[in-house]
GUROTI-489240 format. One record per residue (C-alpha): residue number from 1; residue in one letter; z, x, y. Coordinates in nm, 2 decimals. Layout:
% GUROTI-489240
NODE | n | res | pz | px | py
NODE | NUM | a | Z | X | Y
...
//
This chain:
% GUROTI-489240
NODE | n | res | pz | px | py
NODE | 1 | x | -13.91 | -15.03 | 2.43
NODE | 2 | x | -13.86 | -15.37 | 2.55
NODE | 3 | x | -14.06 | -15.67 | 2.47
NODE | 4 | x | -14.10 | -15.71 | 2.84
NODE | 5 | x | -14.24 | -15.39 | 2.88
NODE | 6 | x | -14.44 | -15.39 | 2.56
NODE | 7 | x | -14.57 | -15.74 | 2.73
NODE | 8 | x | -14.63 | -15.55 | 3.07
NODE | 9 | x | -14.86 | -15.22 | 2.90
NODE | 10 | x | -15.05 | -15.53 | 2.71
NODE | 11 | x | -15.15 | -15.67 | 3.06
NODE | 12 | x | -15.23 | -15.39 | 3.23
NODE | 13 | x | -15.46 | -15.28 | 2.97
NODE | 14 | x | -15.64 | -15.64 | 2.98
NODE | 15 | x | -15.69 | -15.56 | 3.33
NODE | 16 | x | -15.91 | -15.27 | 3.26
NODE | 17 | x | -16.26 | -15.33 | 3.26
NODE | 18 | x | -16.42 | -15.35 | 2.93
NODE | 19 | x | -16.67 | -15.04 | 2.95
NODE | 20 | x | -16.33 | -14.84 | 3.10
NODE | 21 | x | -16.22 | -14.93 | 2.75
NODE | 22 | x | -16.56 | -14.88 | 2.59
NODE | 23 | x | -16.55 | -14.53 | 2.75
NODE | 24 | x | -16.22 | -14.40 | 2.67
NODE | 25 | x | -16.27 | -14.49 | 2.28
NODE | 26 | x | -16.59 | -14.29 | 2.31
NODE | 27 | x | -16.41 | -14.04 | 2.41
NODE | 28 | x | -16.18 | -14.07 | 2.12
NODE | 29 | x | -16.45 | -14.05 | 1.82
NODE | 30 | x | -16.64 | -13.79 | 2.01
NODE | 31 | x | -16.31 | -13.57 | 2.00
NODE | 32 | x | -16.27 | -13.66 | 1.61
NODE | 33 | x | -16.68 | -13.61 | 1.54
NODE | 34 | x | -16.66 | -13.25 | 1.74
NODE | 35 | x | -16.34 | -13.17 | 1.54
NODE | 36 | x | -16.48 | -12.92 | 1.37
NODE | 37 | x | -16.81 | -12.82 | 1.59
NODE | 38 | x | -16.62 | -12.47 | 1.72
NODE | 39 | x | -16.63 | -12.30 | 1.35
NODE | 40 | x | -16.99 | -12.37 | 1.32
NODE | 41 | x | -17.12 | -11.99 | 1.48
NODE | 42 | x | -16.99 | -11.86 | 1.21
NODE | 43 | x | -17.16 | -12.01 | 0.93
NODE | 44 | x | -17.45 | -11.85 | 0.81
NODE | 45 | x | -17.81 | -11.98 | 0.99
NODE | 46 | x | -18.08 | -12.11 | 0.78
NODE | 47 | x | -18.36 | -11.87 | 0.63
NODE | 48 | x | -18.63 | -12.06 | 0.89
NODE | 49 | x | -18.39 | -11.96 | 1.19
NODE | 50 | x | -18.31 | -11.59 | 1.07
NODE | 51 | x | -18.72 | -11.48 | 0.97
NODE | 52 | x | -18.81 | -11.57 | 1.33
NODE | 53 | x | -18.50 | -11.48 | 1.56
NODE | 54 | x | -18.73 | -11.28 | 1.80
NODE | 55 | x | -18.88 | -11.59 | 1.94
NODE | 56 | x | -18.77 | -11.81 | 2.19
NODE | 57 | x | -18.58 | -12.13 | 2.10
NODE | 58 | x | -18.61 | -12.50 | 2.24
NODE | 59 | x | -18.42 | -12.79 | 2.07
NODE | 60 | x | -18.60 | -13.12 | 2.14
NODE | 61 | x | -18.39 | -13.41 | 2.08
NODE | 62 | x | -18.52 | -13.79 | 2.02
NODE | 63 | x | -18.16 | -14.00 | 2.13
NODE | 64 | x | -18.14 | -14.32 | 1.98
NODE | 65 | x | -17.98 | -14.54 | 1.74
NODE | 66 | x | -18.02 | -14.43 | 1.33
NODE | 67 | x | -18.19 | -14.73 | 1.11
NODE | 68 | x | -18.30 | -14.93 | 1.45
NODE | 69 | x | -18.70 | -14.74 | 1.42
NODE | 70 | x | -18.90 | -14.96 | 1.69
NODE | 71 | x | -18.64 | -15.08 | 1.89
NODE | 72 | x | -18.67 | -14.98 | 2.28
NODE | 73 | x | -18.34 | -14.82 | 2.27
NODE | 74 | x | -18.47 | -14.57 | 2.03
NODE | 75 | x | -18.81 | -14.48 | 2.15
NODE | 76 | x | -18.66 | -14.10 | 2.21
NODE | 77 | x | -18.71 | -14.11 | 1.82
NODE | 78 | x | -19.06 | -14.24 | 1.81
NODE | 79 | x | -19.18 | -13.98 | 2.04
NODE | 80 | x | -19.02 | -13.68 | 1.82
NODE | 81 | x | -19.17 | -13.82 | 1.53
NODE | 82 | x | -19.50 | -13.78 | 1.69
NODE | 83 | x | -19.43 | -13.43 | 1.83
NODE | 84 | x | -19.36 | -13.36 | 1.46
NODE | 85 | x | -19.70 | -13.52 | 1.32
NODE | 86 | x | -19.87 | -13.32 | 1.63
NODE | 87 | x | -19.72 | -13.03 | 1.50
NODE | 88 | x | -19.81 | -13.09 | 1.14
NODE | 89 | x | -19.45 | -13.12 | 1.01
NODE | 90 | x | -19.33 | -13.45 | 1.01
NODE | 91 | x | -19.30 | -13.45 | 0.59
NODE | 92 | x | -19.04 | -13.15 | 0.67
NODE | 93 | x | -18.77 | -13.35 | 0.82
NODE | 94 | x | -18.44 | -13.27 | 0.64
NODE | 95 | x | -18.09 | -13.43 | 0.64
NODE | 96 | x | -17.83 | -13.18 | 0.78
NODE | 97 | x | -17.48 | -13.29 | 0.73
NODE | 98 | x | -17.37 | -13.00 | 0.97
NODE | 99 | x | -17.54 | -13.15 | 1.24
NODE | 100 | x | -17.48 | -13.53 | 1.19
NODE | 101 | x | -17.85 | -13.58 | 1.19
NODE | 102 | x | -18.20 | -13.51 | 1.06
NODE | 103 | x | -18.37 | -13.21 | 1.16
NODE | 104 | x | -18.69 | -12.96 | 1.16
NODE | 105 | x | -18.79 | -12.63 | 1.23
NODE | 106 | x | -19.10 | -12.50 | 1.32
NODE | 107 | x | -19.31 | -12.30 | 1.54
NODE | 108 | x | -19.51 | -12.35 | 1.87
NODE | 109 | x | -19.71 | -12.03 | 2.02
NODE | 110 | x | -19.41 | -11.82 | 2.10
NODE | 111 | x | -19.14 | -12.07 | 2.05
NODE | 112 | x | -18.93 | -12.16 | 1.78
NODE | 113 | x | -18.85 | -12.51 | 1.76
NODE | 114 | x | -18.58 | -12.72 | 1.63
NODE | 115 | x | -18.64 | -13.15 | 1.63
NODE | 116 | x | -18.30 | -13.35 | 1.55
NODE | 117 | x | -18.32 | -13.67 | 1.50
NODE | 118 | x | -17.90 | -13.80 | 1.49
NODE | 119 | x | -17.79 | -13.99 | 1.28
NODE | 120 | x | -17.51 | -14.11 | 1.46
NODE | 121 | x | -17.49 | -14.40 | 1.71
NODE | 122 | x | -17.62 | -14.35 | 2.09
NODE | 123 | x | -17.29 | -14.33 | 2.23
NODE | 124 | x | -17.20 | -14.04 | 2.05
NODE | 125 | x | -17.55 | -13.85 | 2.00
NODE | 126 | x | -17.41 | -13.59 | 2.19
NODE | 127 | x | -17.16 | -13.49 | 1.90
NODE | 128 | x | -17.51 | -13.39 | 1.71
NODE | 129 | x | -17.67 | -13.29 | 1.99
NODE | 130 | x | -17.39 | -13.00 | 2.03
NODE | 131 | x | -17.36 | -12.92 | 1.67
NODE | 132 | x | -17.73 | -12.86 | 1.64
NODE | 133 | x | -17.71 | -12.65 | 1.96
NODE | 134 | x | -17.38 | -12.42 | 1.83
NODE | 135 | x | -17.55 | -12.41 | 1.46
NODE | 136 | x | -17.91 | -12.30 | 1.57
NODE | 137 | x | -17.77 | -12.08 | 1.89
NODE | 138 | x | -17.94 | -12.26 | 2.12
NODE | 139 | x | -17.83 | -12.29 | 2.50
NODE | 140 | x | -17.78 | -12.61 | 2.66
NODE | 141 | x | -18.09 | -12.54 | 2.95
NODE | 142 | x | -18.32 | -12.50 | 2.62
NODE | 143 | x | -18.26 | -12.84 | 2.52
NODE | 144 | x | -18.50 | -13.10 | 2.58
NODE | 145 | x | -18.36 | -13.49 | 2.55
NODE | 146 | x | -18.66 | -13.79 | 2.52
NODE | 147 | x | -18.48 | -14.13 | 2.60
NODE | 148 | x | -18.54 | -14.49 | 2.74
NODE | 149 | x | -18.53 | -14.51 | 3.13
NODE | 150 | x | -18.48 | -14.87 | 3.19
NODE | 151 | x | -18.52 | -14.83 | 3.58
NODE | 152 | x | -18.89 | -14.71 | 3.51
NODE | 153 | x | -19.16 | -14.96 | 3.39
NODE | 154 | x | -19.36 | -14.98 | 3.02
NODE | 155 | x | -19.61 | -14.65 | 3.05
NODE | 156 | x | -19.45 | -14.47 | 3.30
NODE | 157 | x | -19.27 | -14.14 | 3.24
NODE | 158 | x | -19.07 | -13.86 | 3.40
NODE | 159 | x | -18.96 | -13.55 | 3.35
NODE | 160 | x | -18.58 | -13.48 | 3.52
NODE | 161 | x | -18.43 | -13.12 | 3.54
NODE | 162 | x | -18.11 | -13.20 | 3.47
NODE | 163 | x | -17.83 | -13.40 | 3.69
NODE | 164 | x | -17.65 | -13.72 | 3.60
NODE | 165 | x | -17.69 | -13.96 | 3.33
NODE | 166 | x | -17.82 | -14.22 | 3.56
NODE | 167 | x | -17.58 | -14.46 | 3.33
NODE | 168 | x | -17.77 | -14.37 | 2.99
NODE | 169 | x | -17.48 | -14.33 | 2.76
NODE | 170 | x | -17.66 | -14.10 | 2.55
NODE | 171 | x | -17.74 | -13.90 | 2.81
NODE | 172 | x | -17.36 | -13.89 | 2.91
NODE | 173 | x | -17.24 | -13.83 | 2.54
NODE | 174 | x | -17.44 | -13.51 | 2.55
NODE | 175 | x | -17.34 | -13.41 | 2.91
NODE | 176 | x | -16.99 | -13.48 | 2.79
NODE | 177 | x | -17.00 | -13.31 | 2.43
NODE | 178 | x | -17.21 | -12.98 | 2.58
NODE | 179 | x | -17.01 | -12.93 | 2.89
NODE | 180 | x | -17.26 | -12.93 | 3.14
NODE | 181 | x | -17.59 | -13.19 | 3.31
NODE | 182 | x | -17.82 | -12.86 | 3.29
NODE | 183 | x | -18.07 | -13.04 | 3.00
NODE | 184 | x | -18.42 | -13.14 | 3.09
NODE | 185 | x | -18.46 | -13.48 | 3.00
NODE | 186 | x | -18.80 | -13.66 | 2.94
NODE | 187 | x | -18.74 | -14.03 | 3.03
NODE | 188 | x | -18.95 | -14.30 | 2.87
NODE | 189 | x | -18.98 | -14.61 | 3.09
NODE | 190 | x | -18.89 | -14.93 | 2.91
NODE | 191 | x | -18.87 | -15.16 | 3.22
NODE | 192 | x | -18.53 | -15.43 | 3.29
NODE | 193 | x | -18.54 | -15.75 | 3.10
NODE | 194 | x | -18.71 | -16.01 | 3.27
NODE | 195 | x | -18.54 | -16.34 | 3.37
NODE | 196 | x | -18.18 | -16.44 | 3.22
NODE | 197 | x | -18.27 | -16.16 | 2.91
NODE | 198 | x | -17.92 | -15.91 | 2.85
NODE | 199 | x | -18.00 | -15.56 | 2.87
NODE | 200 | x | -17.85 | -15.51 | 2.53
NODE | 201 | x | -18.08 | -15.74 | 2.38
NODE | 202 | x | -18.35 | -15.59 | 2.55
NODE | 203 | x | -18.27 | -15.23 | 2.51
NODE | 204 | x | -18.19 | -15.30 | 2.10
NODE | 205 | x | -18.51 | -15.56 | 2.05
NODE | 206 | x | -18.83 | -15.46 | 1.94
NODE | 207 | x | -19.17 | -15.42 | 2.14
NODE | 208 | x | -19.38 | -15.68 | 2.17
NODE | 209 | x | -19.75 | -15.63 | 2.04
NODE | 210 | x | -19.90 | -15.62 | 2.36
NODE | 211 | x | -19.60 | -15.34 | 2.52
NODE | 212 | x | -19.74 | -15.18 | 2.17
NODE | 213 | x | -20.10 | -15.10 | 2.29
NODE | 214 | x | -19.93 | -14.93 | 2.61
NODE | 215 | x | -19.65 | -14.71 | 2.40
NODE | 216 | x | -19.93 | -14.58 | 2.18
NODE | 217 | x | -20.08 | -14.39 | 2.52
NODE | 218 | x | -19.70 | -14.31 | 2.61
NODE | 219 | x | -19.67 | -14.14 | 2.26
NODE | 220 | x | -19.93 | -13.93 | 2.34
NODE | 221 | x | -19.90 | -13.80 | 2.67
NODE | 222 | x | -19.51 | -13.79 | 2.52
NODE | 223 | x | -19.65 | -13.51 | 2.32
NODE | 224 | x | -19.86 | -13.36 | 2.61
NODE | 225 | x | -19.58 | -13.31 | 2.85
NODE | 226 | x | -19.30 | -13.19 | 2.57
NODE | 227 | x | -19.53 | -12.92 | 2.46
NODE | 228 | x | -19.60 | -12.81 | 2.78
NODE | 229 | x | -19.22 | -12.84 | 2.84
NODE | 230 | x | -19.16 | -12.64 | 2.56
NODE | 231 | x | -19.39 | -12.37 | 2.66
NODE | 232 | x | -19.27 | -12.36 | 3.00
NODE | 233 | x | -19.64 | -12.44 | 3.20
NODE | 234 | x | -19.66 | -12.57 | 3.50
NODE | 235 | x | -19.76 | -12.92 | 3.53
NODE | 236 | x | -20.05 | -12.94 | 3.79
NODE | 237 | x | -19.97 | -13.16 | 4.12
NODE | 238 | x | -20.21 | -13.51 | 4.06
NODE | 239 | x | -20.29 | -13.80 | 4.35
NODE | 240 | x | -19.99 | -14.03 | 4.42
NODE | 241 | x | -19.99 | -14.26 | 4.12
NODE | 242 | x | -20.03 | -14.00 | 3.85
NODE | 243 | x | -20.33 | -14.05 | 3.64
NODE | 244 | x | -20.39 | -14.26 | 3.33
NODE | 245 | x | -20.33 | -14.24 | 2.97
NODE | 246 | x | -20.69 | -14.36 | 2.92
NODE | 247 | x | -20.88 | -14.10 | 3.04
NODE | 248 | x | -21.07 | -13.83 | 2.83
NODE | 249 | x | -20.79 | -13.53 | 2.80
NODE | 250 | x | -21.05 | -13.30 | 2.75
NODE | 251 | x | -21.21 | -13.37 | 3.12
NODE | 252 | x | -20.89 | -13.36 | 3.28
NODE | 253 | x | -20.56 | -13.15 | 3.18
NODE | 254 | x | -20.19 | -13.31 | 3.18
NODE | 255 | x | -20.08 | -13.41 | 3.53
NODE | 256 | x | -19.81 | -13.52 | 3.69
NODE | 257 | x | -19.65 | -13.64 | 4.04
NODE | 258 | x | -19.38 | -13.44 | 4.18
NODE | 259 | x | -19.14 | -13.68 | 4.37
NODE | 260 | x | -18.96 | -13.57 | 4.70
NODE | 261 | x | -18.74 | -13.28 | 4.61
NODE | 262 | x | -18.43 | -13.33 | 4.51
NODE | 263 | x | -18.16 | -13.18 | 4.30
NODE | 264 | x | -18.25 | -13.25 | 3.99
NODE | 265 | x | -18.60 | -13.32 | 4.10
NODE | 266 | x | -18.86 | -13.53 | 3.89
NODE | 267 | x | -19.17 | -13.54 | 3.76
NODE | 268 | x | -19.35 | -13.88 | 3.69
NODE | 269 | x | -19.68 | -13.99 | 3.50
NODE | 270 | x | -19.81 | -14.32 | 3.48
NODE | 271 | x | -19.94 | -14.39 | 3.08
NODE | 272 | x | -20.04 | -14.76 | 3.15
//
């Protein structure tokens, strides 16, 4: 090859836009991370999956960056963690190399339920997301992702039934790595960045101590709506607005708004 041509492929690929680039090296680890992800059926399951194979199974995913705890980003994370202190189990998390990530396995009602924490970074979580799926035969409309929604506010939250990635790259990682957008996804709102703020500093910083007053009511009705998830209820139809966070659970059951249907349709709740 030519240096002129060599010259030539250089500035063509300076011409591509920089997440083009960012999107087809994604593609590239993914490929290498899932390398081995089709062998994984046939290794033997766990002694927690196989003693309670007759029960249903949900995976419930917390997407999010390993070692950044408390960052906005992450806050998929924070919420599984407190599904597993709801559930009694979060001194039960265990490292699973086979999975790329940290999980648990216990038991709600009738369900059997697998929490993965990845250990990888967000633009690949999908690579553990679809091990954990092919290792613990789970089925992609069984598996629940909690991530940040930056297009919805601090305190309010949603529940979508599948559909795009809305431009989460998380979201698209597991969409990508799973083959299909059929995954319910609970969506945390984080809010956009206020003045001349990056989103990338935004989404990686920290919450502030007053956004921390708000996310404890959002890690709680976080909880509520998984479980109910999980279990398959039916969230009841509330006034427009949803309801808050701060009032007494036991008065008034979970509710939720459902937004004009549409395919995937959502369903919101206001936690501030």
């Amino acid at each position: 090859m030519s240096k002129v041509t060599v010259w030539s492929c250089v500035l063509h690929l300076i011409k591509f836009p920089m997440t083009l680039i960012r999107r087809i090296i994604t593609k590239l680890v993914t490929r290498v991370l899932l390398g081995t992800s089709t062998t994984l059926h046939c290794e033997k399951m766990s002694s927690e999956i196989t003693s309670i194979t007759s029960r249903r199974k949900k995976l419930v995913v917390g997407l999010g960056n390993p070692g950044m705890n408390g960052s906005r980003h992450s806050v998929g994370m924070a919420v599984i963690a407190a599904l597993a202190e709801h559930l009694g189990v979060s001194d039960q998390w265990k490292s699973d190399r086979h999975v790329s990530g940290e999980v648990i396995v216990t038991g709600y009602q009738d369900t059997q339920i697998v929490l993965l924490r990845p250990k990888l970074l967000m633009n690949v979580n999908g690579v553990s997301v679809a091990k954990a799926a092919s290792r613990f035969s789970i089925r992609p409309e069984h598996i629940v992702l909690v991530h940040d929604e930056l297009d919805k506010p601090l305190g309010k939250l949603a529940i979508k039934h599948g559909g795009s990635a809305r431009g989460h790259n998380g979201v698209r990682s597991c969409i990508d790595c799973l083959h299909t957008d059929v995954m319910p996804r609970l969506r945390i709102g984080i809010g956009r960045p206020s003045g001349n703020t990056p989103v990338d500093r935004h989404v990686l910083g920290r919450f502030s101590k007053e956004e921390q007053n708000t996310l404890s009511s959002v890690m709680g009705q976080s909880v509520e709506l998984l479980l109910a998830q999980i279990t398959e209820q039916q969230l009841q139809r509330a006034p427009a607005g949803g309801r808050r966070a701060t009032q007494k659970r036991k008065e008034r059951p979970p509710s939720a708004v459902q937004e004009p249907e549409e395919k995937p349709h959502t369903t919101d709740l206001n936690c501030q």
